[in-house]
Gaussian input, Z-matrix of N, CA and C with variables (Angstrom, degrees):
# hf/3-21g

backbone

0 1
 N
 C     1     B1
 C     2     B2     1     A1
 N     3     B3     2     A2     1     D1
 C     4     B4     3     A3     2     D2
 C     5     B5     4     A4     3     D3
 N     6     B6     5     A5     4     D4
 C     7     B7     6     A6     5     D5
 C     8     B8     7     A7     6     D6
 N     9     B9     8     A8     7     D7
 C    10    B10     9     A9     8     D8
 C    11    B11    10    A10     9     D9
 N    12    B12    11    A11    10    D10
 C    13    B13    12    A12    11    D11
 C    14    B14    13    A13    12    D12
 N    15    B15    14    A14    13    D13
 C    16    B16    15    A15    14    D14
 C    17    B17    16    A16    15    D15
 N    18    B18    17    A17    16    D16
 C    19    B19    18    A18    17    D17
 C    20    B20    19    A19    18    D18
 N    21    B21    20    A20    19    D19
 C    22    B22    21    A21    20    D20
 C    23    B23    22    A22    21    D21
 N    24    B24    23    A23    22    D22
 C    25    B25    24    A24    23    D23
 C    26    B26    25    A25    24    D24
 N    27    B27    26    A26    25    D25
 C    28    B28    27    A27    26    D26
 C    29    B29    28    A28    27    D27
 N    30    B30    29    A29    28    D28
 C    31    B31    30    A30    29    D29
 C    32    B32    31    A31    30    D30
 N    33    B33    32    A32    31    D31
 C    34    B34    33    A33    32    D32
 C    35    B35    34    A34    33    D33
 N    36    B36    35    A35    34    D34
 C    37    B37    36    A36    35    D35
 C    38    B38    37    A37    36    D36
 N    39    B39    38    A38    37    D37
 C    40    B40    39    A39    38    D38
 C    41    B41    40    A40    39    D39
 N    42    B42    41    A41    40    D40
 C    43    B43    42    A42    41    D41
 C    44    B44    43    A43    42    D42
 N    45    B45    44    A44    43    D43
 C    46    B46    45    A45    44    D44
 C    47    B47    46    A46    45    D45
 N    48    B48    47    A47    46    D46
 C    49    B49    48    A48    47    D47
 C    50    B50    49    A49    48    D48
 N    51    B51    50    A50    49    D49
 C    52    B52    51    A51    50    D50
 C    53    B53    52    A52    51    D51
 N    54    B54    53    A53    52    D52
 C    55    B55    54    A54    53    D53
 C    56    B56    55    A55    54    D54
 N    57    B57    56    A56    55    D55
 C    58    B58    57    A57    56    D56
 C    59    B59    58    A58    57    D57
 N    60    B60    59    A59    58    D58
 C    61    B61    60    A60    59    D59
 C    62    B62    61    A61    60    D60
 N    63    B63    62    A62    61    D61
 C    64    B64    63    A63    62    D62
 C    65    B65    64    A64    63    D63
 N    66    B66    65    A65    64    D64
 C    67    B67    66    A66    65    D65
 C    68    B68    67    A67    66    D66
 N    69    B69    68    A68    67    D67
 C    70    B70    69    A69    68    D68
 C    71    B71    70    A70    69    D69
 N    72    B72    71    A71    70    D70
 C    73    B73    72    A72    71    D71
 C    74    B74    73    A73    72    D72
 N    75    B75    74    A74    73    D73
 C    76    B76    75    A75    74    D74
 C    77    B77    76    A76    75    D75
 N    78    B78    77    A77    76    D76
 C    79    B79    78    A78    77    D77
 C    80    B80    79    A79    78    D78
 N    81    B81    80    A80    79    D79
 C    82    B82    81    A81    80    D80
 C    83    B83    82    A82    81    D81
 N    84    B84    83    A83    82    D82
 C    85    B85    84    A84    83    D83
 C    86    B86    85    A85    84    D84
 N    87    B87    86    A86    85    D85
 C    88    B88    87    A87    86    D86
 C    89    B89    88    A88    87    D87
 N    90    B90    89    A89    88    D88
 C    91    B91    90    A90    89    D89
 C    92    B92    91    A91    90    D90
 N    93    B93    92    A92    91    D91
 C    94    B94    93    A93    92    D92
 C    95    B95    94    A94    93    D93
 N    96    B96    95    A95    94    D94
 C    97    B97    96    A96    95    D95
 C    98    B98    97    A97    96    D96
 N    99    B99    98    A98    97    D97
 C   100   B100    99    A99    98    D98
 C   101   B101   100   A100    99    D99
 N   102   B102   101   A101   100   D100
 C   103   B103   102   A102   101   D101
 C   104   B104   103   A103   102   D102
 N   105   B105   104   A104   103   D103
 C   106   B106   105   A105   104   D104
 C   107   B107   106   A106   105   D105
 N   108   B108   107   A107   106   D106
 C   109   B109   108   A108   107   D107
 C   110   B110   109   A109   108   D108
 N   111   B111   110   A110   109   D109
 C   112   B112   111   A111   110   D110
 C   113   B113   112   A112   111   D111
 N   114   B114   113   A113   112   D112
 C   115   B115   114   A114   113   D113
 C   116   B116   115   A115   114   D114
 N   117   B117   116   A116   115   D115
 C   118   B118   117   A117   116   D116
 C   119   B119   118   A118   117   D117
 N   120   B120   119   A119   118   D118
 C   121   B121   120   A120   119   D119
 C   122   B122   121   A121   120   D120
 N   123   B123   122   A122   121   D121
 C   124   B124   123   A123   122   D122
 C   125   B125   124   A124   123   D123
 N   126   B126   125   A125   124   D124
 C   127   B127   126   A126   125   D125
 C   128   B128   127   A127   126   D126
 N   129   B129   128   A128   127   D127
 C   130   B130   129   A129   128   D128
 C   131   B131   130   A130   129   D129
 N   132   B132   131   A131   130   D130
 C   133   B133   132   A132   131   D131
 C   134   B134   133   A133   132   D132
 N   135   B135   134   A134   133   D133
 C   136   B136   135   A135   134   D134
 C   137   B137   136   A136   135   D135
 N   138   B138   137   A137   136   D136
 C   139   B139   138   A138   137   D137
 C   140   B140   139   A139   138   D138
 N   141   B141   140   A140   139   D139
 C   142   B142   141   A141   140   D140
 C   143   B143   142   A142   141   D141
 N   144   B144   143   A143   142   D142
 C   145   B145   144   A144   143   D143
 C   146   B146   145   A145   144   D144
 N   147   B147   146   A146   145   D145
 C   148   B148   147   A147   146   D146
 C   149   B149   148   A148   147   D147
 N   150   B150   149   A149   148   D148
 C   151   B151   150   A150   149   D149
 C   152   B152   151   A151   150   D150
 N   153   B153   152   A152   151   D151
 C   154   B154   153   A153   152   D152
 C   155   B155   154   A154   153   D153
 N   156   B156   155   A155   154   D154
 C   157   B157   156   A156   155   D155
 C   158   B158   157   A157   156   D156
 N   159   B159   158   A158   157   D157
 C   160   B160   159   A159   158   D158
 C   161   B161   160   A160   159   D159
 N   162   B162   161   A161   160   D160
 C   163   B163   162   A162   161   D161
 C   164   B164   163   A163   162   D162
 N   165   B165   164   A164   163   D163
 C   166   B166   165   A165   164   D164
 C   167   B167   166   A166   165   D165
 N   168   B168   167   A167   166   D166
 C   169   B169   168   A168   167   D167
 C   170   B170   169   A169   168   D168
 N   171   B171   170   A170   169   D169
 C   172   B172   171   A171   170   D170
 C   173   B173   172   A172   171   D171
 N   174   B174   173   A173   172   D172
 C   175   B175   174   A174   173   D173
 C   176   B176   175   A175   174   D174
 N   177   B177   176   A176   175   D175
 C   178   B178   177   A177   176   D176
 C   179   B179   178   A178   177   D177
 N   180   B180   179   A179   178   D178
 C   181   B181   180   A180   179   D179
 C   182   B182   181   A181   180   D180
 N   183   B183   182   A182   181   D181
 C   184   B184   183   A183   182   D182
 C   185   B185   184   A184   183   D183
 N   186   B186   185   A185   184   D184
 C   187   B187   186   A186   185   D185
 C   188   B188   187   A187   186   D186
 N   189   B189   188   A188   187   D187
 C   190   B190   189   A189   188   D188
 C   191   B191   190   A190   189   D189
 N   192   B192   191   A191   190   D190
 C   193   B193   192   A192   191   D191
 C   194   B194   193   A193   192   D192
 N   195   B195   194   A194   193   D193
 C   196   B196   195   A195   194   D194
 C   197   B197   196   A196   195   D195
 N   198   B198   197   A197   196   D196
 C   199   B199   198   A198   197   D197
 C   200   B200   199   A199   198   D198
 N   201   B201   200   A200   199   D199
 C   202   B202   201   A201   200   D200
 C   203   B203   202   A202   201   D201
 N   204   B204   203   A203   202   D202
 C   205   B205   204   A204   203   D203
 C   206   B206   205   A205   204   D204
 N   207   B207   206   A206   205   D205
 C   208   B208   207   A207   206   D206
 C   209   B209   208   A208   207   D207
 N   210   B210   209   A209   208   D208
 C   211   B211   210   A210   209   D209
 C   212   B212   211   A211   210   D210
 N   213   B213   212   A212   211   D211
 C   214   B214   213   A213   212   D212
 C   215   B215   214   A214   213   D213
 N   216   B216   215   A215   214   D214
 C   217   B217   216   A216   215   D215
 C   218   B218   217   A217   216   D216
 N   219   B219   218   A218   217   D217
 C   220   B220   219   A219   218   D218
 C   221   B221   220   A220   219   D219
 N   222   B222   221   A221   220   D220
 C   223   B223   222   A222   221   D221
 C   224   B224   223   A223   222   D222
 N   225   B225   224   A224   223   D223
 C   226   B226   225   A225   224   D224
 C   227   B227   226   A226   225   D225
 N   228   B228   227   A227   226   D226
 C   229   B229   228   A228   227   D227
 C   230   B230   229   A229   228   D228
 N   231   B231   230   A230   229   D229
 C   232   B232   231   A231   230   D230
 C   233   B233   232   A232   231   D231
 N   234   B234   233   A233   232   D232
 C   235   B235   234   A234   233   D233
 C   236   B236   235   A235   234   D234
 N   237   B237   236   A236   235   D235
 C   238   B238   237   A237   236   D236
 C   239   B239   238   A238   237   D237
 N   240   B240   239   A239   238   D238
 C   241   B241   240   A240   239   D239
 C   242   B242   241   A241   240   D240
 N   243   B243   242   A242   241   D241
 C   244   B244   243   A243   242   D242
 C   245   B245   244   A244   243   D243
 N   246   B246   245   A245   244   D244
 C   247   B247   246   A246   245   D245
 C   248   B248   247   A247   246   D246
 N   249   B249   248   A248   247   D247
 C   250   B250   249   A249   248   D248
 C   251   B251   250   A250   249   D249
 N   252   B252   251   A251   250   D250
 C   253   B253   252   A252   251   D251
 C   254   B254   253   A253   252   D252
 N   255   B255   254   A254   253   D253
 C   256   B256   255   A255   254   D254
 C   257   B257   256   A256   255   D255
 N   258   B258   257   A257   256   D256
 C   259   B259   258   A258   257   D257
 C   260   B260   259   A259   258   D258
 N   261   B261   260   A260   259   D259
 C   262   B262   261   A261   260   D260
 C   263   B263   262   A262   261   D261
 N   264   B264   263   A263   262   D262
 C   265   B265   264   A264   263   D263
 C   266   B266   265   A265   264   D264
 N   267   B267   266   A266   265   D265
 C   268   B268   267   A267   266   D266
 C   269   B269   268   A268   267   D267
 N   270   B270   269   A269   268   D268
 C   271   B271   270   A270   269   D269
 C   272   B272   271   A271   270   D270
 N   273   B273   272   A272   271   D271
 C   274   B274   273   A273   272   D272
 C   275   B275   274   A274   273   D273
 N   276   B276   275   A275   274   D274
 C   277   B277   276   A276   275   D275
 C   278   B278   277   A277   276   D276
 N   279   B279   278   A278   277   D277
 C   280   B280   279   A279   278   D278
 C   281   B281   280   A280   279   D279
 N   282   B282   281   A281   280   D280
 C   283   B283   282   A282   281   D281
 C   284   B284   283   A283   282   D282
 N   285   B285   284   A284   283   D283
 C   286   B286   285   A285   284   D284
 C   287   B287   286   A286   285   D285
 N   288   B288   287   A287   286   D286
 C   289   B289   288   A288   287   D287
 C   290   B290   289   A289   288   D288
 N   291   B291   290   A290   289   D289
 C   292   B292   291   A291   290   D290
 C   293   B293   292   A292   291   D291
 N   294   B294   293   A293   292   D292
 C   295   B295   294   A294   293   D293
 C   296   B296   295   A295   294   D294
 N   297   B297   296   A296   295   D295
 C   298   B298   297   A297   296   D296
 C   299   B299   298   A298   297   D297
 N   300   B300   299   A299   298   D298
 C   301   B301   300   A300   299   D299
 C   302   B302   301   A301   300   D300

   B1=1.4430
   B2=1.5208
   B3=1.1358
   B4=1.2693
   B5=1.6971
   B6=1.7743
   B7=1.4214
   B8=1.7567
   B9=1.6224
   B10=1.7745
   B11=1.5992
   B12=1.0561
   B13=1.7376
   B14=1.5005
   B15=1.7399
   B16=1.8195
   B17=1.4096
   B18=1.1070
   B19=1.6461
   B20=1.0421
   B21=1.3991
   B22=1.5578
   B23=1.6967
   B24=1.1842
   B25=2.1334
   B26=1.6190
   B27=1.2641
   B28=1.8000
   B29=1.9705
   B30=1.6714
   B31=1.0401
   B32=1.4182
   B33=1.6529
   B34=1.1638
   B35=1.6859
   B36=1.3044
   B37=1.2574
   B38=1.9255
   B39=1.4430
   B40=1.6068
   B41=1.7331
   B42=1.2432
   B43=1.6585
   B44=1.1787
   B45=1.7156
   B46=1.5691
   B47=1.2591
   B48=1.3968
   B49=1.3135
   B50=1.6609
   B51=1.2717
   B52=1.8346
   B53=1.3666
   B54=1.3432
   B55=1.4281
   B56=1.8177
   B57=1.2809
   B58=1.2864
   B59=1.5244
   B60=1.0775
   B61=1.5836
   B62=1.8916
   B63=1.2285
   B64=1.8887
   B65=1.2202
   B66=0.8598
   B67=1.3231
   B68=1.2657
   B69=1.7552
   B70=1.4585
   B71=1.8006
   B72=1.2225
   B73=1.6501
   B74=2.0409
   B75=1.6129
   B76=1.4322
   B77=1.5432
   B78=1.1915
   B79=1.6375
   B80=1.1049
   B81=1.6058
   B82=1.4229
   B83=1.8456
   B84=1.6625
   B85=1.2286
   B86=1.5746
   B87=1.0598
   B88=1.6807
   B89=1.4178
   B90=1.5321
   B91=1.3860
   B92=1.2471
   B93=1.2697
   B94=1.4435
   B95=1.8193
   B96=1.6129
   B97=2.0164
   B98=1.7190
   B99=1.1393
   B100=1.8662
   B101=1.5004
   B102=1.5421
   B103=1.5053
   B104=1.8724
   B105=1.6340
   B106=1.7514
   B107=1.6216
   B108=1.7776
   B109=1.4652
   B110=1.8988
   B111=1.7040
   B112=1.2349
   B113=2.0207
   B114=1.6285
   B115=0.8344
   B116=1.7079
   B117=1.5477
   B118=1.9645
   B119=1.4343
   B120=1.8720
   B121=1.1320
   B122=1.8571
   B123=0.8446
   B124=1.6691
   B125=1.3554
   B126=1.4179
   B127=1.0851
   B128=1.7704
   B129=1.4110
   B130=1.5494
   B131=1.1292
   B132=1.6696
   B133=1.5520
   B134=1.6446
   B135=1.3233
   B136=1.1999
   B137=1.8142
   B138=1.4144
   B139=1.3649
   B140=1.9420
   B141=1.5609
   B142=1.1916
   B143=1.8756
   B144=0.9493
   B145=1.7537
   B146=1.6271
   B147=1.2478
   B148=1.0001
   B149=1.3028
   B150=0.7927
   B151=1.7017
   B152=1.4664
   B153=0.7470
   B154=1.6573
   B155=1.9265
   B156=1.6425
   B157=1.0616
   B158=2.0053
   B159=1.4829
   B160=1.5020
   B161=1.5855
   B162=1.2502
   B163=1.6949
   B164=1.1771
   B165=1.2671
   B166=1.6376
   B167=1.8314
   B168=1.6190
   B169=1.6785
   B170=1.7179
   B171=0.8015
   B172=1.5490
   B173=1.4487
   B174=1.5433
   B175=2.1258
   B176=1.3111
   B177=1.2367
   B178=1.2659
   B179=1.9414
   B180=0.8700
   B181=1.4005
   B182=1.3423
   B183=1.0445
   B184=1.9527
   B185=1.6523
   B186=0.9143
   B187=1.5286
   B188=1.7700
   B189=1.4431
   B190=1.7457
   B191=1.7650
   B192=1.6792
   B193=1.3356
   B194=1.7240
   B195=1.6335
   B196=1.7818
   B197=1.1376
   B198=1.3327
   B199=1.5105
   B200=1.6429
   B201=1.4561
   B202=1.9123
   B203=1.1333
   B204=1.8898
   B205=1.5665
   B206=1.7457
   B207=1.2077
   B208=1.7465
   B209=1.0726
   B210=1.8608
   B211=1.0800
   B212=1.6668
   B213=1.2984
   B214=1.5835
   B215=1.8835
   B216=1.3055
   B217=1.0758
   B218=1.7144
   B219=1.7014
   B220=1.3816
   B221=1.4746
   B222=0.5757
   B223=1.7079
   B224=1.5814
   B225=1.1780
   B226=1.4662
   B227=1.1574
   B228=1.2824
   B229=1.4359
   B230=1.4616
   B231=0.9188
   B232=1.5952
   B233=1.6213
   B234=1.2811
   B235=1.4093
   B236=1.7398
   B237=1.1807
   B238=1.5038
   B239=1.9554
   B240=1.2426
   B241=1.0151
   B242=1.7942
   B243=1.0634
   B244=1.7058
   B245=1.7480
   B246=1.2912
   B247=1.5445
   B248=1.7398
   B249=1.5188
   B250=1.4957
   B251=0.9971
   B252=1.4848
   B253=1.4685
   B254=1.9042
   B255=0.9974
   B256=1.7379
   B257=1.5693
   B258=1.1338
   B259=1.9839
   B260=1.4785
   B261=1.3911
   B262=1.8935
   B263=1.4467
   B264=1.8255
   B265=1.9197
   B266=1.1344
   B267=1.7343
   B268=1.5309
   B269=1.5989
   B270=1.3990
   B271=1.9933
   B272=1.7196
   B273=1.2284
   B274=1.5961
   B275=1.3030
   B276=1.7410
   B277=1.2550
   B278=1.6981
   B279=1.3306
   B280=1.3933
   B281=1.7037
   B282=1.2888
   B283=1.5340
   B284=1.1942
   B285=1.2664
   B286=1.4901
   B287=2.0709
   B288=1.4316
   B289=1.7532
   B290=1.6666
   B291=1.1271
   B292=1.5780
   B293=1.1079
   B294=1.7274
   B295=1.2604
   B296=1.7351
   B297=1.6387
   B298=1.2875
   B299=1.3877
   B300=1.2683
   B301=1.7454
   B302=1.5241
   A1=108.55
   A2=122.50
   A3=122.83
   A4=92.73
   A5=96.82
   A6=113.04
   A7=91.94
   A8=108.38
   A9=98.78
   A10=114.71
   A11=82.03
   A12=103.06
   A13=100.00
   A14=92.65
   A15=91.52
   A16=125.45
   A17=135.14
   A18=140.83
   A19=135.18
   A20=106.34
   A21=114.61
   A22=107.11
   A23=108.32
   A24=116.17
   A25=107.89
   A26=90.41
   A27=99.71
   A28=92.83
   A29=120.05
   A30=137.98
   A31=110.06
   A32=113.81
   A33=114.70
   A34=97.98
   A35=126.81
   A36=94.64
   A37=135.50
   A38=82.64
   A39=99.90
   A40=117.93
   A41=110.16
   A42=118.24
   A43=115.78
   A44=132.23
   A45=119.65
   A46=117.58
   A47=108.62
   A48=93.77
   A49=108.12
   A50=109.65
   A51=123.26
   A52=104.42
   A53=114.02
   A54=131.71
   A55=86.27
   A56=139.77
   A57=111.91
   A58=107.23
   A59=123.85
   A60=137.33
   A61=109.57
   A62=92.66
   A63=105.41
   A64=91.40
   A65=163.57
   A66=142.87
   A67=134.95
   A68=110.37
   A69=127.51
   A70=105.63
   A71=96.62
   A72=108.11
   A73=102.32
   A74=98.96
   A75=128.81
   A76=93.89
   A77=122.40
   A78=141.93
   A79=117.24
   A80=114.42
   A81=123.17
   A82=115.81
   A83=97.20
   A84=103.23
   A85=150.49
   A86=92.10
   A87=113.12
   A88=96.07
   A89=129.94
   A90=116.93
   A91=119.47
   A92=110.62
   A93=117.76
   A94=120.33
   A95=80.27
   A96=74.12
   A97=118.39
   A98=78.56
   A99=109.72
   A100=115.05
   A101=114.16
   A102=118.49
   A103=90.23
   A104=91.05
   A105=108.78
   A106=101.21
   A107=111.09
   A108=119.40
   A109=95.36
   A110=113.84
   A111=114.51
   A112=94.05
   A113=100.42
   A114=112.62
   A115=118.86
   A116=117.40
   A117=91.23
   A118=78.84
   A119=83.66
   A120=122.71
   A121=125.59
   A122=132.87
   A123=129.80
   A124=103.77
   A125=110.25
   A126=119.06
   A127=107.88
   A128=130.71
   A129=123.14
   A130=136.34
   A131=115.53
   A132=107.69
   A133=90.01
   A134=101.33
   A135=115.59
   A136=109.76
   A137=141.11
   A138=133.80
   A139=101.01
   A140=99.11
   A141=104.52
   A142=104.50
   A143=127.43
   A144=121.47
   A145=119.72
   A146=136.75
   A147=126.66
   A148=140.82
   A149=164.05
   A150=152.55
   A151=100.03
   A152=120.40
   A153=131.27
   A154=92.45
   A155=120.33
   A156=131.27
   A157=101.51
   A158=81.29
   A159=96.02
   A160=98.19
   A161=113.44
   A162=120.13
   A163=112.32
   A164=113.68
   A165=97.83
   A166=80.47
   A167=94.46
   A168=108.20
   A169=95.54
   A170=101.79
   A171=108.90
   A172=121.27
   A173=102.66
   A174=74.23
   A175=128.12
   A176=124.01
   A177=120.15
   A178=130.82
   A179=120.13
   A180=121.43
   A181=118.56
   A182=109.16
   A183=115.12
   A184=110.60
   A185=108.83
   A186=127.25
   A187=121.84
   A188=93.64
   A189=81.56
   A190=99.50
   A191=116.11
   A192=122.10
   A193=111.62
   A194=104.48
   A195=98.61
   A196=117.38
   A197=147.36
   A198=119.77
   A199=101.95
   A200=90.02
   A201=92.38
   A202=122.35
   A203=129.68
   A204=141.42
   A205=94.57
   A206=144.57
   A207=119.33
   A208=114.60
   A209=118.71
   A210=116.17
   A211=93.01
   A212=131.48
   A213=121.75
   A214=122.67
   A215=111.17
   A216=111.91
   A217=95.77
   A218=120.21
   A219=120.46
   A220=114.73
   A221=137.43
   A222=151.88
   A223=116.80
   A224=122.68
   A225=126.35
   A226=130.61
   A227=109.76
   A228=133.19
   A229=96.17
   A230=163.08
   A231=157.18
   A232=113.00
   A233=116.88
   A234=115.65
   A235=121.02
   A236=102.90
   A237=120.24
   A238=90.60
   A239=132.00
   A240=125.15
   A241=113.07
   A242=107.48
   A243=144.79
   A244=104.14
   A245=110.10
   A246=112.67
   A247=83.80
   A248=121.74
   A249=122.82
   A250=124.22
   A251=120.38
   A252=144.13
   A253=119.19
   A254=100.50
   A255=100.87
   A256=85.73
   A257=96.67
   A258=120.63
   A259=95.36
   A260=102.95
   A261=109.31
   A262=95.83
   A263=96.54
   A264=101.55
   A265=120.78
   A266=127.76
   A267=99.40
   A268=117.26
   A269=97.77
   A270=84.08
   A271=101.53
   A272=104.93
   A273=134.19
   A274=132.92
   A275=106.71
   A276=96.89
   A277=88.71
   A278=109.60
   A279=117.19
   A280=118.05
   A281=111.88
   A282=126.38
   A283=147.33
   A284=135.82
   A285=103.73
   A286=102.23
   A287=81.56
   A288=115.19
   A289=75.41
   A290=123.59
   A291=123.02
   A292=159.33
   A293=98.37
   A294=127.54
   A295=112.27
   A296=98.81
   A297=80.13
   A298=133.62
   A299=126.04
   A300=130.68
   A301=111.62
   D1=151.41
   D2=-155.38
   D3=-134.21
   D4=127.08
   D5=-154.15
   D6=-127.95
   D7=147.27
   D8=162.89
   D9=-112.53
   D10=134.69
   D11=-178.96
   D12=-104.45
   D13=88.72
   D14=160.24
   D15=-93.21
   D16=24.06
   D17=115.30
   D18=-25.68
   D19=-63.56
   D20=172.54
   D21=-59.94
   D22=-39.21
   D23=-174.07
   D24=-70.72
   D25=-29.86
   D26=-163.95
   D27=-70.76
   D28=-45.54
   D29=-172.62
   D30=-47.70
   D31=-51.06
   D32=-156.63
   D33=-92.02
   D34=-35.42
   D35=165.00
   D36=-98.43
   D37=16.53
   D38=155.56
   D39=-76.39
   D40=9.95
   D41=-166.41
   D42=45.44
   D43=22.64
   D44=150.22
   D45=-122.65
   D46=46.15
   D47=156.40
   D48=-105.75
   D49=-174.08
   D50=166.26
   D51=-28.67
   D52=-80.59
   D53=-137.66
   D54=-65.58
   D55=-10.17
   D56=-171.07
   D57=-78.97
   D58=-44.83
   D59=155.92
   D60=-6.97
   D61=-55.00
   D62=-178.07
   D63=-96.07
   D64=27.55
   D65=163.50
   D66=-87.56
   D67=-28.76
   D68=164.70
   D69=-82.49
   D70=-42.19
   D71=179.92
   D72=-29.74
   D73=-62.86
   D74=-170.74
   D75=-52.23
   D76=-80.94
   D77=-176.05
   D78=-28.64
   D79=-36.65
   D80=-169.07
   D81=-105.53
   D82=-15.86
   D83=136.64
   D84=-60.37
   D85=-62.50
   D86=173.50
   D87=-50.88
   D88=-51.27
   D89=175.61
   D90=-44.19
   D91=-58.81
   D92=-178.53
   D93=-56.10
   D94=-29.61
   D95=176.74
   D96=-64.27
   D97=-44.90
   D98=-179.62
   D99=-59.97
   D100=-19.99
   D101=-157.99
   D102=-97.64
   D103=-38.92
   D104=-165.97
   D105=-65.75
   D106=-55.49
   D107=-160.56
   D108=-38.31
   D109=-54.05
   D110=-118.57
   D111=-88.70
   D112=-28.84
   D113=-171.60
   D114=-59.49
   D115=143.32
   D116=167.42
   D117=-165.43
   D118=144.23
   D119=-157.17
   D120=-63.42
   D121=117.25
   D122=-175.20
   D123=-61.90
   D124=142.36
   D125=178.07
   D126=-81.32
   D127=132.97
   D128=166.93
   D129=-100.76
   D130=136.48
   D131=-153.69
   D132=-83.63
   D133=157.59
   D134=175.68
   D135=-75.51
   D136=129.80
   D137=-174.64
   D138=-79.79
   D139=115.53
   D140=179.60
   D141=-69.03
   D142=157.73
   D143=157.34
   D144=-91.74
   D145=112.73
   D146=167.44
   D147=0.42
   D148=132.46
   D149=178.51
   D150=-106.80
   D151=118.34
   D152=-154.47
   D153=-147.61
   D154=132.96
   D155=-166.71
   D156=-154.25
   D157=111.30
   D158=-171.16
   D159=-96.06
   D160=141.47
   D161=162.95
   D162=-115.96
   D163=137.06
   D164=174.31
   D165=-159.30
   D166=143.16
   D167=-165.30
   D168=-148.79
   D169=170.80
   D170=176.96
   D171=-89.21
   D172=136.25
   D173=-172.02
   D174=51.74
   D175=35.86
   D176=160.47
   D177=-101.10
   D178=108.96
   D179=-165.18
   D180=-75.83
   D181=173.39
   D182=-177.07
   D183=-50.78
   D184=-50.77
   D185=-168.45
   D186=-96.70
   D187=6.00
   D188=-164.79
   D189=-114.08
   D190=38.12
   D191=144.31
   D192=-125.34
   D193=145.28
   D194=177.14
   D195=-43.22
   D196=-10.27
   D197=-167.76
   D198=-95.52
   D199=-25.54
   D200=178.24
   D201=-84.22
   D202=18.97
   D203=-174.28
   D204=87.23
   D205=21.04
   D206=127.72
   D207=-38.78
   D208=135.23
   D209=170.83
   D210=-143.20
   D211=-4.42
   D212=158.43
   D213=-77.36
   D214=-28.35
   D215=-157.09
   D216=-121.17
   D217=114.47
   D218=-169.64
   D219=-68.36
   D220=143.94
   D221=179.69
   D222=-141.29
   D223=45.73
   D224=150.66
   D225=-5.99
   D226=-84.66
   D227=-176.46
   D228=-64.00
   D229=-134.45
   D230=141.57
   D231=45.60
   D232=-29.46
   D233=156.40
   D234=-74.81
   D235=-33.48
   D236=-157.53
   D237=-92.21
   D238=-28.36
   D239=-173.11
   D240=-101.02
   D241=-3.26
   D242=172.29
   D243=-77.01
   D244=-48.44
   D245=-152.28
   D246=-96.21
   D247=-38.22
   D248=173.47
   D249=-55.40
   D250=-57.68
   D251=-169.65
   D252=-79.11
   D253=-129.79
   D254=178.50
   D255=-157.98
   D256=159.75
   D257=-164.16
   D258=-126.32
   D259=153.32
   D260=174.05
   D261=-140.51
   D262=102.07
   D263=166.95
   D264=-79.83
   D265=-20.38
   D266=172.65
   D267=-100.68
   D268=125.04
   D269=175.54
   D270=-120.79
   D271=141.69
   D272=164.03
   D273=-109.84
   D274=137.61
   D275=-150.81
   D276=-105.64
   D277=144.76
   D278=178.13
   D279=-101.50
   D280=5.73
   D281=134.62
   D282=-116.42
   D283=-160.60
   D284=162.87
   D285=-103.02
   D286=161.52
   D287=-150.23
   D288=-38.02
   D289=-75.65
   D290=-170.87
   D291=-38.45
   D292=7.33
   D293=175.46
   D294=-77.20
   D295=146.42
   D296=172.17
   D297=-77.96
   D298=177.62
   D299=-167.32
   D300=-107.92

């Protein structure tokens, strides 16, 4: 036969009964289920590295490849990676010109 024991009801939300013990336990679950369900995950790009291509020649002047106004001596490849890439017109020399390279 099935009887009510409001003692036991009165207890638990008097905060001494059992169940208060589980009660944050529960709460702080359910958050977490709820926090986990809703959430989804970003995909991450991988960080490419620059491709960066240094020349450095001896005696070579501002102007004496095509992208910098050569117009005797063909430079293709160096034109074509010029018109792709990005160019740097001012250069400075941080010795004097006559040092060696």
């Amino acid at each position: 036969m099935w009887h009510n024991d409001y003692s036991a009801i009165l207890k638990v939300f008097a905060g001494t009964g059992p169940v208060v013990l589980t009660q944050p336990f529960v709460a702080v679950c359910l958050c977490w289920l709820s926090l986990s369900c809703t959430s989804t995950p970003t995909p991450t790009k991988q960080k490419v590295p620059p491709n960066i291509i240094f020349i450095m020649a001896d005696d070579l002047g501002y102007a004496d490849i095509g992208p910098y106004g050569q117009t005797k001596i063909q430079t293709p490849h160096l034109d074509k990676m010029a018109r792709e890439g990005m160019m740097f017109t001012q250069f400075y020399a941080g010795t004097a010109v006559c040092a060696p390279s």
